[in-house]
Biotite code that builds the C-alpha atoms (Angstrom):
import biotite.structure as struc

atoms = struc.array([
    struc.Atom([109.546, 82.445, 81.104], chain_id="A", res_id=1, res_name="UNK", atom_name="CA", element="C"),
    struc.Atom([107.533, 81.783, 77.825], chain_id="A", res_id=2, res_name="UNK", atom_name="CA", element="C"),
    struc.Atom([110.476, 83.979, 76.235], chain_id="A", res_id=3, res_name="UNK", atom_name="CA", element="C"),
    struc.Atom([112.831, 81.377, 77.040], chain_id="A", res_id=4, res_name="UNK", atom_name="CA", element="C"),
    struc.Atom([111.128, 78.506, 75.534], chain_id="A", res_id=5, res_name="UNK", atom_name="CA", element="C"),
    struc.Atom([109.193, 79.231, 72.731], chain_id="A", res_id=6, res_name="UNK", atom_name="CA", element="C"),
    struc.Atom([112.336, 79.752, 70.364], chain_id="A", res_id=7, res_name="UNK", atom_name="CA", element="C"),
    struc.Atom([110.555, 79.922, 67.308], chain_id="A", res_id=8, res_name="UNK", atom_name="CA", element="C"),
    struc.Atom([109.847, 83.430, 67.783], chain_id="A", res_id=9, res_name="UNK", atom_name="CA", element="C"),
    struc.Atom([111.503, 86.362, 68.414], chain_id="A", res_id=10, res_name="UNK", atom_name="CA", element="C"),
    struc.Atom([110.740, 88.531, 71.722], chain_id="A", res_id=11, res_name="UNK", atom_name="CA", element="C"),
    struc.Atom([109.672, 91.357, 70.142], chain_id="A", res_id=12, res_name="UNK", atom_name="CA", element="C"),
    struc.Atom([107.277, 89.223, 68.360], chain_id="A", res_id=13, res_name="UNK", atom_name="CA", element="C"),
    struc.Atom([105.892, 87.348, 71.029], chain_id="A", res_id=14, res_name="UNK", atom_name="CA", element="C"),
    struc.Atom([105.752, 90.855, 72.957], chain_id="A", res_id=15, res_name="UNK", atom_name="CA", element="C"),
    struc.Atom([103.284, 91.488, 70.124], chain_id="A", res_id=16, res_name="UNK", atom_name="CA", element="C"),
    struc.Atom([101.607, 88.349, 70.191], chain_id="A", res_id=17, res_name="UNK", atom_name="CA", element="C"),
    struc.Atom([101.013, 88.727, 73.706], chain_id="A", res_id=18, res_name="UNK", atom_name="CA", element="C"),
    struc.Atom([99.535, 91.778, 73.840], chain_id="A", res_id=19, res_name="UNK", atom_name="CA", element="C"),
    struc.Atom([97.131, 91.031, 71.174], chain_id="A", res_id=20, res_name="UNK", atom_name="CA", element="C"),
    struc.Atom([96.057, 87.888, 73.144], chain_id="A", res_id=21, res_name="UNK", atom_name="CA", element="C"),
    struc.Atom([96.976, 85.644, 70.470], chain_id="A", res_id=22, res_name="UNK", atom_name="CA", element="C"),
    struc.Atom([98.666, 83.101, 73.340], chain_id="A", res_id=23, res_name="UNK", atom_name="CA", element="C"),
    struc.Atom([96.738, 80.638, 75.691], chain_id="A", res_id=24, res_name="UNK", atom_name="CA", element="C"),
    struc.Atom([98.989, 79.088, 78.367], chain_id="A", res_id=25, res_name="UNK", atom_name="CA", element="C"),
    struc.Atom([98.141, 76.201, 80.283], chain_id="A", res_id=26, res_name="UNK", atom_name="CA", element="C"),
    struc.Atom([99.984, 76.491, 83.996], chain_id="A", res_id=27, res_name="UNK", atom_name="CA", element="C"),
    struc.Atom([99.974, 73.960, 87.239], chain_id="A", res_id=28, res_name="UNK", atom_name="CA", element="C"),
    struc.Atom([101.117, 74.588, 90.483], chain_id="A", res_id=29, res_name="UNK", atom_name="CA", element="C"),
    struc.Atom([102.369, 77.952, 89.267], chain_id="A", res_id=30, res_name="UNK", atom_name="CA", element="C"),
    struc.Atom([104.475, 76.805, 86.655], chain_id="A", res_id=31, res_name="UNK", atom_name="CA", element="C"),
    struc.Atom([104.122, 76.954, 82.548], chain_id="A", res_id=32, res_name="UNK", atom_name="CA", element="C"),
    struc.Atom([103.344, 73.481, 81.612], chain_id="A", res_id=33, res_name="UNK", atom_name="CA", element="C"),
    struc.Atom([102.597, 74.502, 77.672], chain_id="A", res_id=34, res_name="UNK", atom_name="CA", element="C"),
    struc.Atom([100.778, 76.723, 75.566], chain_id="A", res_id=35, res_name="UNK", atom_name="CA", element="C"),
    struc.Atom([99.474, 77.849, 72.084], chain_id="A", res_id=36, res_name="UNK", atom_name="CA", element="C"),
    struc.Atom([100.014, 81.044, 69.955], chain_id="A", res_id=37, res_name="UNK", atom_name="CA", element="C"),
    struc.Atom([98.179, 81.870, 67.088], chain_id="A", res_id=38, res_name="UNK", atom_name="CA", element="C"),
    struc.Atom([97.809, 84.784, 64.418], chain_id="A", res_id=39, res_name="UNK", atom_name="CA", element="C"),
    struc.Atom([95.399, 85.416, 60.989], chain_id="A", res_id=40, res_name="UNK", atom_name="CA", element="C"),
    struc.Atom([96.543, 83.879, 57.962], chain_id="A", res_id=41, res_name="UNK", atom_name="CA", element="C"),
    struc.Atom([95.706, 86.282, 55.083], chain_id="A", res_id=42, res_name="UNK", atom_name="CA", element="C"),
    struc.Atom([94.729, 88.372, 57.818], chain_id="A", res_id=43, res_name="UNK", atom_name="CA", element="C"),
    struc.Atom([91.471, 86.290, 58.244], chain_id="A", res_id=44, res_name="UNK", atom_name="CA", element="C"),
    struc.Atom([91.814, 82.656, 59.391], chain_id="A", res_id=45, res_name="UNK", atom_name="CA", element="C"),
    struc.Atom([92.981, 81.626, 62.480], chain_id="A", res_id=46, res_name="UNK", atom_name="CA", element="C"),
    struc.Atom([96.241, 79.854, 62.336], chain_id="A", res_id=47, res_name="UNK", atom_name="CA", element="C"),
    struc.Atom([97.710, 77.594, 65.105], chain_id="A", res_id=48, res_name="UNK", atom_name="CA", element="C"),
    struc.Atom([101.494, 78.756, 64.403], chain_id="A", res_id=49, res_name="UNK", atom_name="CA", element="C"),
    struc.Atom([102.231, 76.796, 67.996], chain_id="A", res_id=50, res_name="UNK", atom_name="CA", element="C"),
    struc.Atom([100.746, 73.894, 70.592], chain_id="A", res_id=51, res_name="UNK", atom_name="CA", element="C"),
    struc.Atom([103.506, 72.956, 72.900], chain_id="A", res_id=52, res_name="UNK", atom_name="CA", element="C"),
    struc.Atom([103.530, 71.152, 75.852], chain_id="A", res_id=53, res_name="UNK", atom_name="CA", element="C"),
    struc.Atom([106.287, 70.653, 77.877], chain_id="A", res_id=54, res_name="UNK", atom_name="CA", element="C"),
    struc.Atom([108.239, 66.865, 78.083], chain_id="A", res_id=55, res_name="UNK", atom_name="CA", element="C"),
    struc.Atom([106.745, 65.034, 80.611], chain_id="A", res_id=56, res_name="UNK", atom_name="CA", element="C"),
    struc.Atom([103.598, 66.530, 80.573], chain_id="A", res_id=57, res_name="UNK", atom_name="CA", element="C"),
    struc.Atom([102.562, 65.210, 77.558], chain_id="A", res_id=58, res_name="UNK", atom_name="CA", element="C"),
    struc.Atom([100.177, 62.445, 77.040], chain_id="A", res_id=59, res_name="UNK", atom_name="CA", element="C"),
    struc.Atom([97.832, 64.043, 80.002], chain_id="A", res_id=60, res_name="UNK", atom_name="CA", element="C"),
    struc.Atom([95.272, 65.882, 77.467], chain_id="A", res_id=61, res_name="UNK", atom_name="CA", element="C"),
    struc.Atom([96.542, 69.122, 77.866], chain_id="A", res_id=62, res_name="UNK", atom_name="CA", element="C"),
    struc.Atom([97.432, 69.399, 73.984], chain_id="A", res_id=63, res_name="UNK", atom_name="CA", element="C"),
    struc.Atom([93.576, 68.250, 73.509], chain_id="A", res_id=64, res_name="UNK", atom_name="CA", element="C"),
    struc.Atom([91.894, 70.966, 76.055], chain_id="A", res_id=65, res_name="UNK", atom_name="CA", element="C"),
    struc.Atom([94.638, 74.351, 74.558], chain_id="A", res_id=66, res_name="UNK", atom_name="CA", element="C"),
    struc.Atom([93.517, 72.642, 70.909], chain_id="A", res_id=67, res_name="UNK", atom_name="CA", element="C"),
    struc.Atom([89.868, 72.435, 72.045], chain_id="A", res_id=68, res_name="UNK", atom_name="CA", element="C"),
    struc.Atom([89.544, 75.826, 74.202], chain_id="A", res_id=69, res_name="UNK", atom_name="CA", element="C"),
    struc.Atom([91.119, 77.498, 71.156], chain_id="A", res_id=70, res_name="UNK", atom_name="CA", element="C"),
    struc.Atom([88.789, 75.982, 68.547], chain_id="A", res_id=71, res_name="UNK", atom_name="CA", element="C"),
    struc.Atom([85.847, 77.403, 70.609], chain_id="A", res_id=72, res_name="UNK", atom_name="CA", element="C"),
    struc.Atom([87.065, 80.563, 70.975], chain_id="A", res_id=73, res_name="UNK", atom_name="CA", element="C"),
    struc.Atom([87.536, 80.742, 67.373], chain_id="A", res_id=74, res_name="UNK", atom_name="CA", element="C"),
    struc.Atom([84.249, 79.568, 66.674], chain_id="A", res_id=75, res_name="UNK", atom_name="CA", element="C"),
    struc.Atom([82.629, 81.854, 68.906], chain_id="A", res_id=76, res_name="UNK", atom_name="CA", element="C"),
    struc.Atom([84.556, 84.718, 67.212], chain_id="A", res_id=77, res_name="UNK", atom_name="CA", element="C"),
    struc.Atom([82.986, 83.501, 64.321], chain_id="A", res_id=78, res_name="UNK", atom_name="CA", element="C"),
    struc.Atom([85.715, 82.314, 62.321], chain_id="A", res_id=79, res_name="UNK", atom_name="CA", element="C"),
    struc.Atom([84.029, 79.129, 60.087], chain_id="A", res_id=80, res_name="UNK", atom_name="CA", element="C"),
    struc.Atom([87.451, 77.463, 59.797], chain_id="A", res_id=81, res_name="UNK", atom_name="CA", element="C"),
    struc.Atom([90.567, 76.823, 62.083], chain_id="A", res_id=82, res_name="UNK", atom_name="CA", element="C"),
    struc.Atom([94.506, 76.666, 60.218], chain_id="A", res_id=83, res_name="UNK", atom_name="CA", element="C"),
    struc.Atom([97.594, 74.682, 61.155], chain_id="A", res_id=84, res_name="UNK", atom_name="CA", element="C"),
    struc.Atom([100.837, 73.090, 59.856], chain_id="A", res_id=85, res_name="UNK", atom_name="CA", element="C"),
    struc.Atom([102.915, 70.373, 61.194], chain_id="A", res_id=86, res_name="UNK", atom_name="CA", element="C"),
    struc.Atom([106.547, 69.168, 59.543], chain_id="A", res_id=87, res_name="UNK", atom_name="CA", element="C"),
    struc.Atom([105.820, 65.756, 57.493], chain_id="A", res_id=88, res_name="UNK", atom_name="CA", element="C"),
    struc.Atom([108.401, 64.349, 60.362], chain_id="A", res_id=89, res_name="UNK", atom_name="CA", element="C"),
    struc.Atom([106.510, 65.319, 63.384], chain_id="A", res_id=90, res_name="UNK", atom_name="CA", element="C"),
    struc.Atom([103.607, 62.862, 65.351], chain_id="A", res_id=91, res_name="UNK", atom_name="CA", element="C"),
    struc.Atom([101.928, 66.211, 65.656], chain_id="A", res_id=92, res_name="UNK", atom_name="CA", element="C"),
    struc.Atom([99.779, 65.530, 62.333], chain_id="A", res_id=93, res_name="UNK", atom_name="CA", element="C"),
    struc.Atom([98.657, 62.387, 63.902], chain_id="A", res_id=94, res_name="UNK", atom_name="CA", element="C"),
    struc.Atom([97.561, 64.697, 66.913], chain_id="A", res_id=95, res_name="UNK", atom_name="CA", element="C"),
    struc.Atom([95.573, 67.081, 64.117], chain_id="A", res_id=96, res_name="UNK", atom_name="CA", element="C"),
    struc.Atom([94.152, 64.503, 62.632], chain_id="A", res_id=97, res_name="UNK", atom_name="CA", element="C"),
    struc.Atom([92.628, 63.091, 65.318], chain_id="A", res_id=98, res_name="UNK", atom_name="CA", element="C"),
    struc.Atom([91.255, 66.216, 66.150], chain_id="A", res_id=99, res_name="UNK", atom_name="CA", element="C"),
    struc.Atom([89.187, 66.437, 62.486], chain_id="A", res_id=100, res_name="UNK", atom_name="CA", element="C"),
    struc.Atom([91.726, 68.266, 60.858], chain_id="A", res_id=101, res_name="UNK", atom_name="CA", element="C"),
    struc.Atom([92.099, 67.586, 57.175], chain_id="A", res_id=102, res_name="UNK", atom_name="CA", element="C"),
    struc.Atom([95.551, 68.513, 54.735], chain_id="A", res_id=103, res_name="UNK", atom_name="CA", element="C"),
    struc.Atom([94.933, 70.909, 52.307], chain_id="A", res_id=104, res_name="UNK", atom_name="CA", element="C"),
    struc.Atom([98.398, 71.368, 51.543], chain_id="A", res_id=105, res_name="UNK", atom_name="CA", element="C"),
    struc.Atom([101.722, 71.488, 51.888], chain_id="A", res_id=106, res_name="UNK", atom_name="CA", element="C"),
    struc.Atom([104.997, 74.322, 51.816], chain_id="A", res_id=107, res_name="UNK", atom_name="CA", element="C"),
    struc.Atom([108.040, 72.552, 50.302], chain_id="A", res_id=108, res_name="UNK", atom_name="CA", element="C"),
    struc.Atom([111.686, 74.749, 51.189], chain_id="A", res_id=109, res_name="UNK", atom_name="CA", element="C"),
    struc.Atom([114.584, 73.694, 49.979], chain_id="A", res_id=110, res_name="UNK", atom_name="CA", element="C"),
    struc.Atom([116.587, 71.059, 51.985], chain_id="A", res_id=111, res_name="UNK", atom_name="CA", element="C"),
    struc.Atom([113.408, 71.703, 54.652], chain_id="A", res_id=112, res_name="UNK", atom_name="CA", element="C"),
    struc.Atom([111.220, 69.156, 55.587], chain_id="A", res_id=113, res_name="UNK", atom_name="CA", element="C"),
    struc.Atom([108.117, 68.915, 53.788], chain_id="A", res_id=114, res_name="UNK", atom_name="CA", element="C"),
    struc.Atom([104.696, 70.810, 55.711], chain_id="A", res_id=115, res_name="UNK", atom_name="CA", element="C"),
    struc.Atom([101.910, 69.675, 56.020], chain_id="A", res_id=116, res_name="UNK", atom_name="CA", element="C"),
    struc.Atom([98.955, 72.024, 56.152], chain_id="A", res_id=117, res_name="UNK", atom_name="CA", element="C"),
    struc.Atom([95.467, 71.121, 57.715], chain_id="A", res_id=118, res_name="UNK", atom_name="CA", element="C"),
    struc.Atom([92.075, 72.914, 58.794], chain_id="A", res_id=119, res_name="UNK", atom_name="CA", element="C"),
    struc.Atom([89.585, 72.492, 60.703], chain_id="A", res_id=120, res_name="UNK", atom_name="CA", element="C"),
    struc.Atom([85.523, 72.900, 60.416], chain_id="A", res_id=121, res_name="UNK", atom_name="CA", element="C"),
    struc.Atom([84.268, 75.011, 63.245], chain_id="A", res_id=122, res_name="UNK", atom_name="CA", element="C"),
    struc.Atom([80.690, 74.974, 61.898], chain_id="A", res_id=123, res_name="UNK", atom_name="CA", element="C"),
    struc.Atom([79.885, 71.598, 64.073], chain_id="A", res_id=124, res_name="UNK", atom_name="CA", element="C"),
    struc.Atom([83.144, 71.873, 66.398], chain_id="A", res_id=125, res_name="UNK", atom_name="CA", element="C"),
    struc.Atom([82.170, 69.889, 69.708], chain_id="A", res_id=126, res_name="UNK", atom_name="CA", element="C"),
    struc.Atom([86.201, 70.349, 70.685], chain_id="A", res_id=127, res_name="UNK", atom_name="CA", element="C"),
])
């Protein structure tokens, strides 16, 4: 199911992902209702490559609580910081924001649309 909507990686990848528990899924009722994946940028930050929630389940907090669960476990692993990007067109930096995460910089491609990246302080993380 998750290999049918998550299109911005391939299955083999995600396969991968999977088995190295980089993915937290949030379900009701028996159904997928969103999730996050994640992997190590330069091999030793976390990096939110993902946080999807499916339409019409948005708006209910379950972005906050896979953000939040996420940021602990990352924390608790001992990581000191938390990475993510959002496109310069997306509300999701608004969402990061909110959340205490700060730019730091940004990947410009050409004829792309500019990307934001933001971390995150887990030192003092209450979620």
């Amino acid at each position: 199911m998750l290999s049918e909507l998550d299109k911005h990686i391939s299955e083999t990848e995600l396969l991968n992902v999977i088995e190295r528990r980089r993915v937290i899924v949030a379900a009701e009722g028996g159904r997928l209702v969103g999730w996050l994946r994640y992997g190590l940028f330069w091999d030793n930050l976390p990096f939110m490559n993902m946080l999807y929630i499916i339409d019409g389940e948005r708006g209910n907090g379950l972005g906050t609580a896979l953000c939040g669960f996420w940021e602990n476990e990352m924390k608790e692993l001992g990581y000191p910081l938390a990475l993510t990007s959002t496109q310069s067109d997306e509300r999701g930096q608004f969402f990061f924001r909110k959340r205490g995460y700060m730019d730091c910089g940004s990947l410009i491609l050409p004829n792309e649309v500019t990307e934001i990246i933001m971390y995150k302080r887990l030192e003092n993380n209450n979620g």
